[in-house]
N, C-alpha and C positions, 0 to 999 in steps of 0.2 A: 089882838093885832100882832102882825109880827112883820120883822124886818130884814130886807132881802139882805144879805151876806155874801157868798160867793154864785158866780153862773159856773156851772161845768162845763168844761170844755173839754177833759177826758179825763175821765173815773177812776182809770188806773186797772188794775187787774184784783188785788183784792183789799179793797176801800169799801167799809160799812160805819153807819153807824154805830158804837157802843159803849156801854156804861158798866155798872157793876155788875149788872146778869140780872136776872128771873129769879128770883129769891122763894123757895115754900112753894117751887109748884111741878118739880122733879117727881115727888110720889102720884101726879097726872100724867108723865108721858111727857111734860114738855124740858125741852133740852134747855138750861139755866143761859151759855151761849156769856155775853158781858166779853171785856177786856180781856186778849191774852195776857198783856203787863198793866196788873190793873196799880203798880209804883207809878208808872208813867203815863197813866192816865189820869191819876189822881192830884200828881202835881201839877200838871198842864192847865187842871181847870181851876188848881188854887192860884196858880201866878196871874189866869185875868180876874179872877173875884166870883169863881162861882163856886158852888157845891162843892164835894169830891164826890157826891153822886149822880152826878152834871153826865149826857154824853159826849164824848171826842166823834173825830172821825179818826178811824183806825185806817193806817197805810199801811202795806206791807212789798216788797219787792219790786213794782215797775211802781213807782207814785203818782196820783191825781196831777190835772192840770185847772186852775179855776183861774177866773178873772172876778176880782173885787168888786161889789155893786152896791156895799156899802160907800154912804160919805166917806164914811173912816169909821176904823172897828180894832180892837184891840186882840192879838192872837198869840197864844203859844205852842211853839212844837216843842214836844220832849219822845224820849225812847230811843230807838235808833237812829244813826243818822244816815238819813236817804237823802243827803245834801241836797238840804231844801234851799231854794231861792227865792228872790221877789227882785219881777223884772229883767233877771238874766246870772244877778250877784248874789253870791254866797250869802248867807245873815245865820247867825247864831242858834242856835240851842239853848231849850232851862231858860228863856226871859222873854220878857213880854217885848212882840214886834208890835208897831204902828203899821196899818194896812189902807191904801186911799181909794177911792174910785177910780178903776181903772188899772191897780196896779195886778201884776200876774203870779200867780203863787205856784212854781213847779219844782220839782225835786228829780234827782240823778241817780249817779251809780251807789248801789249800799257801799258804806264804808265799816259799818260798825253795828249788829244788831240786826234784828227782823222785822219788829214791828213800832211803828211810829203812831203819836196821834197828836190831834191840833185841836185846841179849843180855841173858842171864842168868846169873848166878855159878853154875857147876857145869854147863853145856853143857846142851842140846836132847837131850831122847832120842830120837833120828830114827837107823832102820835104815842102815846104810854100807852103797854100794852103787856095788862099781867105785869103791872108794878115795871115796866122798863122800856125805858127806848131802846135796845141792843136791836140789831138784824141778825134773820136766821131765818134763809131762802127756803129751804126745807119743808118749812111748817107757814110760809108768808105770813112771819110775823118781823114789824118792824117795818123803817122805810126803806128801799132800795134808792142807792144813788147812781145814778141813769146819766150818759150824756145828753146834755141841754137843760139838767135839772137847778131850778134857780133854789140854792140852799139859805135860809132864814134863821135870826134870831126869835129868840121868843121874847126879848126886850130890848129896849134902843140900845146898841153898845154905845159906852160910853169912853171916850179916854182915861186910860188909868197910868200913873206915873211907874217909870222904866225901874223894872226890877228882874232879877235873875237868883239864880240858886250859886253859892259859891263854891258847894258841892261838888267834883266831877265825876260826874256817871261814865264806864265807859264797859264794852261788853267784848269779853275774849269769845276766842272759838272753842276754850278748852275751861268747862266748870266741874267744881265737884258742889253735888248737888245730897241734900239729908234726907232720907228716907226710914219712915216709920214700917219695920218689919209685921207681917200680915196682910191680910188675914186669913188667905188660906197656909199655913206652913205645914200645913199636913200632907199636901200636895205638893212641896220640894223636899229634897235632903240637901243634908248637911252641906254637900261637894253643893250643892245649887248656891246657899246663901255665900261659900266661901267665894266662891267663882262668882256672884253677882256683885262682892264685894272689894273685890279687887281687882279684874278686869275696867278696862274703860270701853265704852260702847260710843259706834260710831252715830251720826244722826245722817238716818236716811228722808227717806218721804216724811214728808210732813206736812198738817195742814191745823185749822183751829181747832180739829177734833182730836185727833193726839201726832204724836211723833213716835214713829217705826224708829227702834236703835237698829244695831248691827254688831254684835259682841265676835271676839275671833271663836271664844268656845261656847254654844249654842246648851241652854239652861234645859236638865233633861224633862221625857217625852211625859205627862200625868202619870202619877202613880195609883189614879184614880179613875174609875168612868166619866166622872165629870163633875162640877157642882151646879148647885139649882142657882138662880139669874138672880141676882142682886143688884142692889143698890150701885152706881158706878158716883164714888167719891171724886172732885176733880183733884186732879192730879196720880189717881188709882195706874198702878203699872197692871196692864194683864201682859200673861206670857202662854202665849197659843201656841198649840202643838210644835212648832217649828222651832223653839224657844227663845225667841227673840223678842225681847220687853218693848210692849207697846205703852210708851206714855198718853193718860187720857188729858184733854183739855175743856177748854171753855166749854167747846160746840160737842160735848162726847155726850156718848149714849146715855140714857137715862139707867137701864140697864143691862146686866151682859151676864154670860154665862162661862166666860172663860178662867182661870186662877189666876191670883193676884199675888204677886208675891211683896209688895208691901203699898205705902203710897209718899209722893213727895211731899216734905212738908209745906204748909201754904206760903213759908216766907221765903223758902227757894223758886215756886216758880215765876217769876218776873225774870230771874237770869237763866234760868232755863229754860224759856221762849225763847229767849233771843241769840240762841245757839244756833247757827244758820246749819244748813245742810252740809255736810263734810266735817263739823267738827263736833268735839267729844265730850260726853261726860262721865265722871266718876260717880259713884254714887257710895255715898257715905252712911251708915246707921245710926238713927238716932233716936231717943226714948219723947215718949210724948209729952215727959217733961219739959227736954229742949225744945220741943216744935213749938209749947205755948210760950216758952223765955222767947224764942227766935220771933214769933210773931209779934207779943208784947214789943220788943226791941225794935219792929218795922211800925206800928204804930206810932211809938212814940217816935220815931225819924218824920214820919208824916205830919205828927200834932207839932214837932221843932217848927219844920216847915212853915206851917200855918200860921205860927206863932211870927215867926220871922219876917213874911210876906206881908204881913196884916200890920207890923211898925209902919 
């Protein structure tokens, strides 16, 4: 049984379901896809009581509009803030809102960050599919959220008492971001790694599949015919003929055939999603040593979380 949550009334531009991704099924051809800030997806669903493998609904740029159709249901937004409201008034970030029948959940102009998501106490009712609820139109795998679609839990939400993170997240337009050099280094020189490493790159297009930079001095042309199609790690930079580093994301290819000249570590990209369009980052180098300290150190901020939420 499940129980109806919000009615749509406008979807927004790009609102999907998703959770932590497709896990072990990349060497099939299918795109992993999950959370681009999976920091802030994870704490949304710990502040109502669920999993951190729970899906959100992920907002990004013009926000959903829904009307309440639960009695009352317990919800958190975290990520960016796309000054979300209920009923017309501002309400907070990082802590769990009270939600009633009838009341209206829409959100404004970005102020801070790109992508937002909202959980609800007692999970999304959204079909598992290849171990995950994420969407990803491409391959019509997942639910699409449609206007006039009535959105559901998959158990009665229940009231849970007012908590918040004392933490403050907040997201510049200007990151430096750690990168593990490789794996093709055979295919740059020298003058490439200096110049990737000290130039700042603008953020152009972008979407959940990667982000186009914009460097002022363009990384030179293969020193090679090409290499054979690999594996695409998330977060893998390729840099195509024109030399402009393409960051890979969620929704990016399974694989590719272009050079790579290294990949971001897992525990910078949460703030480098949420680098909006026009602003920059530096990119830093770092040994796989610090990639697994840096992760280690984002886990345990997660399990703090839990710990804290759960007194």
């Amino acid at each position: 049984m499940t129980y109806p949550i919000f009615q749509v009334d406008k979807p927004g531009l790009l609102t999907s379901f998703q959770d932590l991704g497709r896990k072990n099924h990349q060497s099939k051809g299918v795109v992993a896809s999950g959370a681009m800030d999976t920091t802030a997806c994870q704490i949304a669903n710990l502040l109502v009581g669920n999993s951190k493998e729970e899906a959100c609904i992920e907002i990004a740029v013009q926000g959903p509009s829904f009307t309440v159709a639960a009695k009352s249901a317990t919800i958190a937004i975290c990520g960016a803030d796309l000054s979300p409201m209920i009923n017309g008034t501002a309400v907070d970030m990082w802590k769990t809102l009270q939600v009633n029948k009838g009341d209206k959940l829409q959100f404004g102009a970005p102020k801070g960050g790109v992508y937002s998501y909202i959980a609800v106490s007692g999970g999304f009712a959204v079909p598992i599919q290849l171990g995950s609820k994420s969407f990803y139109s491409k391959a019509n795998l997942g639910l699409e959220i449609k206007k006039g679609d009535m959105l559901s839990a998959e158990s009665l939400p229940s009231p849970l008492p007012a908590r918040g993170l004392r933490h403050e997240f907040s997201y510049t337009k200007e990151v430096e971001v750690r990168v593990i050099r490789g794996p093709h280094e055979s295919h740059f020189g020298t003058e490439d790694f200096e110049q990737f490493f000290s130039q700042s790159y603008q953020v152009g297009q972008g979407d959940r599949m990667g982000y186009r930079l914009q460097g002022t001095v363009p990384l030179s042309s293969p020193t090679h015919t090409g290499i054979a199609s690999d594996a695409i790690p998330l977060g893998g930079i390729q840099v195509p003929e024109d030399g402009q580093p393409i960051v890979l994301l969620a929704d990016r290819q399974t694989t590719g055939g272009y050079r790579r000249i290294g990949t971001v570590i897992t525990a910078d990209l949460p703030k480098l999603v949420q680098v909006p369009p026009g602003g920059k980052i530096h990119f830093k180098e770092a040994t796989l040593e610090e990639a697994y300290e840096a992760l280690e150190e984002q886990q345990l901020f997660l399990k703090h979380v839990e710990i804290f939420i759960q007194k």
